[in-house]
N, C-alpha and C positions, 0 to 999 in steps of 0.2 A: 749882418748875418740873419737867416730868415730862420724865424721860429714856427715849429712845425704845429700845424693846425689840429691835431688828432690828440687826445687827448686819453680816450680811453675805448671808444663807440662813434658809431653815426651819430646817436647824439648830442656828445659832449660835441661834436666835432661841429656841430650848428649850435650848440649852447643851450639848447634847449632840455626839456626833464622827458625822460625817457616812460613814455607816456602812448598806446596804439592809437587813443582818441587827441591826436596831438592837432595844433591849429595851421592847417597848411598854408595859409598866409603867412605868417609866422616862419616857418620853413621855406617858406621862397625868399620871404625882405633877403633871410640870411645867408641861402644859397646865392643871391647877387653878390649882398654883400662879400661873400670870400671868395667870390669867382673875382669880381674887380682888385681883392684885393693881393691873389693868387694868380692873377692872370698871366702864362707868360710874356707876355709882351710887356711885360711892368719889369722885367726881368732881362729885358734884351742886352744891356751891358752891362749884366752880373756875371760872376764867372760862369763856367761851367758848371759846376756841380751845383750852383745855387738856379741855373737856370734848368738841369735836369729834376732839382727837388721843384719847383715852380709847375713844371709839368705834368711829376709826378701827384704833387698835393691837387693840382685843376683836374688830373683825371679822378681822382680819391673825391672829390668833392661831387661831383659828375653822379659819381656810382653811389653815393651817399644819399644825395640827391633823389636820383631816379629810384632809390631802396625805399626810403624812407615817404616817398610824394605816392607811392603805390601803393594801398590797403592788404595786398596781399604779399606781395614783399618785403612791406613791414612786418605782417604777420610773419611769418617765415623767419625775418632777421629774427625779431625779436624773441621766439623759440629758441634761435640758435644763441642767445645771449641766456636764455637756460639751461643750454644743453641739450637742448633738443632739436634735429634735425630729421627734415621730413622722409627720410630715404625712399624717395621715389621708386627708384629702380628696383626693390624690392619688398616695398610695403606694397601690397595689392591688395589690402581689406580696408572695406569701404563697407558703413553703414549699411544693411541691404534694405534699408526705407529708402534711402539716397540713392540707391543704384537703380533701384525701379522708377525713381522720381525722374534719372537721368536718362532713361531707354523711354520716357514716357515724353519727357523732352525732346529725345531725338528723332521720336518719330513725329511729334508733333511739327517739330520744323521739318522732317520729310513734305509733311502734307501741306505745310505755306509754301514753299518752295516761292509756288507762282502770285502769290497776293501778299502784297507791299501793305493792307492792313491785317495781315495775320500773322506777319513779322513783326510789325508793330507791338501786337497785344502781346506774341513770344516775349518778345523783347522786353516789354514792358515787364512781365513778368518774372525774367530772370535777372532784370533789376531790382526788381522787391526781393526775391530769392537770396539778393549776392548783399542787398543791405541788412537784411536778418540777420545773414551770419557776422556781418562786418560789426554790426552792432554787440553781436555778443562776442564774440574777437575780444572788443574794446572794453566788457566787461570783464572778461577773465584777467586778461594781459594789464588792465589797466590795475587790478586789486592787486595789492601791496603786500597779501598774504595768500601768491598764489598755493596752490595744492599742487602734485604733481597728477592728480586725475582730471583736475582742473586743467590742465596745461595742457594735456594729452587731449582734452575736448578741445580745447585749442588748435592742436595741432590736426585733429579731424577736418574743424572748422575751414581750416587754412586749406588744409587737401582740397575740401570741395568747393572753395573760392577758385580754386585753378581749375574744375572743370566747366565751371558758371564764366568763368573768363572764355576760355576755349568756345562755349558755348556761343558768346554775345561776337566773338569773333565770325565763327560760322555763321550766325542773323546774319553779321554784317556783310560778309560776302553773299551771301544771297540775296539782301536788300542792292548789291551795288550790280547784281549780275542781271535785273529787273533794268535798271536805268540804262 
């Protein structure tokens, strides 16, 4: 009989402490580890229903995985394990230092368009941008006695991780549309 790998969280479900500055090495050994030992092909002449749970648990693990190995998806989980979710679709207030910081950006990358070292410095830049916030992410999420004003910087924090992502996406199509 196959015993189900979830326990409570992504976390418990890699074993590790539920933690945003967590050590992603650490998070890979384990996602092998239960990807081999979850895999369904380990499972080929189990029943049914132990080989639909096998692929079940592979893809749970998958998603776990891909949640937890991303700084901003973690952010995000990990809000939703306090209750808080980012309601994109309807929250549209944004910091207004941030939103000029981000129309200051966009135009900046209007203007590299065409130089592969002005996308660079971009780039560079919305790397230091996206680790700032990643860092203080790791402060908030990481204390033990969040606040819920705390949490709510938080979950700003998280918001404009997604447009720094967006962002570094845009470089990159522009640096690949140069080559």
């Amino acid at each position: 009989m196959m015993h189900t790998p979830l326990e409570n969280d992504f976390f418990d479900l890699f074993g590790i402490g539920r933690t945003y500055s967590l050590d992603r090495r650490l998070l890979r050994d384990r996602f092998r580890e239960l990807q081999k030992k979850f895999h369904p092909d380990n499972f080929a002449s189990a029943s049914d229903h132990e080989r639909r749970l096998s692929a079940q648990y592979a893809a749970l693990i998958n998603e776990a995985y891909t949640t937890l190995n991303d700084p901003m998806q973690r952010g995000k989980y990990m809000l939703s394990l306090h209750g808080i979710n980012l309601d994109e679709e309807h929250d549209t207030g944004m910091d207004p230092e941030f939103l000029m910081q981000q129309i200051e950006l966009r135009e900046e990358l209007d203007d590299a368009q065409s130089s592969i070292d002005a996308l660079a410095r971009l780039s560079a830049r919305i790397s230091d941008e996206f680790s700032k916030r990643e860092a203080s992410i790791g402060e908030i999420l990481d204390n033990t006695s969040e606040q819920e004003s705390q949490l709510e910087t938080a979950r700003h924090l998280v918001r404009e991780l997604q447009f720094l992502v967006r962002m570094r996406s845009e470089i990159e199509d522009a640096e690949e549309a140069l080559f």
